[in-house]
Structures are given as C-alpha cells and as structure tokens.
N, C-alpha and C positions, 0 to 999 in steps of 0.2 A: 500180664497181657491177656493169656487164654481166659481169666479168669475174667473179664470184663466182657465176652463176648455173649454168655447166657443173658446175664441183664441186658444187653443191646437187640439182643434177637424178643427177649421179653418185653422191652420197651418197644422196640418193633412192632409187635403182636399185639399191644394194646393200642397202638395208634392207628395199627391196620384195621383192627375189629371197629373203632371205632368212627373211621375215616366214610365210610358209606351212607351211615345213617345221617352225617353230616351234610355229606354233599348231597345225597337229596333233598333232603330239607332247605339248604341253598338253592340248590335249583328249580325247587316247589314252589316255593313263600316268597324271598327276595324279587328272585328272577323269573319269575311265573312261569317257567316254560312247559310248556301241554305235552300230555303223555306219545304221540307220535312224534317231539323232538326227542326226547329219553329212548323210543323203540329207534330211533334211526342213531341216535348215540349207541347203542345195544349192537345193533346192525352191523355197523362200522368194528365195533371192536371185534365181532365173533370173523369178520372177516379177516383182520387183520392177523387174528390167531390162528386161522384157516390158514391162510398164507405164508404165517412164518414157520408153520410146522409142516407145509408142504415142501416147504424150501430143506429146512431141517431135516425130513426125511431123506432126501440125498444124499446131507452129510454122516447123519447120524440116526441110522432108524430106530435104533432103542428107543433113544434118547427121548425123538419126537412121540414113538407107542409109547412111554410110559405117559410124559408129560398130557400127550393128546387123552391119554385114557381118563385123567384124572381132571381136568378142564373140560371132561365131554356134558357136565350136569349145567355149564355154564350155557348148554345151547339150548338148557329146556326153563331156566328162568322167566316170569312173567311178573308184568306188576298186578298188583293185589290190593284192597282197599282194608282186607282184614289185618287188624295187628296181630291177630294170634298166626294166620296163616304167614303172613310176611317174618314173624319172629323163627318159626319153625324151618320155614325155607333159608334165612339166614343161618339160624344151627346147622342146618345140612351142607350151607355153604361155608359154614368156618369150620366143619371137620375136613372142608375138600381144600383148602386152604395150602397156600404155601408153606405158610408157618407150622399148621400143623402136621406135614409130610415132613419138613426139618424135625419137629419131634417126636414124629413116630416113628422116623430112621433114628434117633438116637435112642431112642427105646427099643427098638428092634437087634439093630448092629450092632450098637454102641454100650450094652446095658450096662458094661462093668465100669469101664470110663467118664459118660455122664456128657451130656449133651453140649458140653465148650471143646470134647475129643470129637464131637461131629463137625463144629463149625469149623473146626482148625482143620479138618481133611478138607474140607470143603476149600478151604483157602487155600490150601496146597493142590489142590486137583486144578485150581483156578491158574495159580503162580506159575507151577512147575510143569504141570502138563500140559498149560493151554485146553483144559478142559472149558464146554464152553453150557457146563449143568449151568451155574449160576445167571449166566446171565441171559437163558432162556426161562428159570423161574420167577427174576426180578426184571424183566425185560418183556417178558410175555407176559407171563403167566400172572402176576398178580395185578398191571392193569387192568388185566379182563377181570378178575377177579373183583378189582374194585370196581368196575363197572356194573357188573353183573349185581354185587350187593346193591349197589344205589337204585338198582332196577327195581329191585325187591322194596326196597325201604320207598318208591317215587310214587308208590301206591296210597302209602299212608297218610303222607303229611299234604 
C-alpha cells in the first residue's frame, strides 16, 4: 500500500503542473474570456486564501505562518504575453508548489526513508490526530495555486 503512494503524489504532480496551462487555454480560445474576468478570478481566490488563513490563524498560527509564507508569491503573479517570462514565473511557481513542499519535506526530514515514509505520516497526522496540514494544502493551498498558474499561462494563449 505505502508503496503506491509515491507514484500517486507523482501522478498527482504531473496533472497538477500541467492542469494551468490547460485551463487557460480553455478559458482564452474556447470561452474567450478578457483578461479582467481572469484578474477578478485571481481577485476572488487571493481573497479567499486571505480569509482562510485568517480564520486558520486562530486556530493554528504556525500552521497559517508557514503555509501563508509560502502562498505569499501567489499575490505578486501577473499575466504576461511573453512565453519566456510566463514560463519562468511558472518555474518559480512549481518550486513554490504543493507538491514540491511534500518533496522537499521528504528530502529534508525524511532522507533515509524516502518520500511514501512522508506521505504515510502525513495520513496518520490526518487520521489519528485530527491534524488539519492536509486539508489546508489541498483545500487552500493548491486552488490558489492553480489559479494563479492559469494567471500566468492567460497571458499567452
């Protein structure tokens, strides 16, 4: 079972990186929507993130400082008509990444074990302690995240 959990966070990771470039293209080409519906989609979600980490803060201020720290480059995102600038800010955006905090904690914490001994603490932080990391990363954290990439990529296409 543990062993199934690295390829799922890796399949993950590739549908993640590649989930932004998509929807904007969707929401460019098909659905022609103008760059002030994208800035008000943008809008909306930095709020949103604002909001749940304000709340978050109450319960758990690490939690919120760390996650807030690492979501803070989400608030300087802009769209861009360059590929090369759009591609660069995307790279900066998939190191800041969910997925890649899950592997840099298992590289960090983890090194002897190997990155399915990160996801399995992760599952028991979740189950056994009512820890509530995961579902401010995958709840918060990477809508914004996808959003913010489509920001980046809504310049291009």
């Amino acid at each position: 079972m543990t062993q199934s959990l690295p390829t799922a966070l890796n399949l993950l990771t590739l549908l993640s990186i590649s989930l932004p470039p998509a929807l904007a293209y969707i929401l460019k080409t098909p659905l022609h929507a103008k760059p002030q519906q994208l800035q008000i989609l943008q809008s909306i979600s930095l709020l949103l993130v604002g909001a749940s980490y304000s709340t978050l803060a109450t319960l758990n201020f690490s939690l919120a400082f760390v996650i807030g720290l690492l979501t803070t480059p989400l608030a300087f995102v802009r769209q861009t008509r360059s590929p090369v600038l759009a591609g660069l800010a995307y790279i900066v955006l998939a190191a800041l990444s969910p997925m890649s905090a899950t592997y840099a904690m298992g590289l960090w914490w983890y090194r002897d074990q190997g990155l399915a001994a990160v996801l399995v603490e992760l599952a028991k932080g979740w189950v056994a302690q009512g820890v509530w990391t995961e579902f401010v990363v995958w709840g918060i954290w990477w809508p914004a995240w996808v959003v913010a990439g489509t920001a980046v990529w809504s310049g291009v296409f």
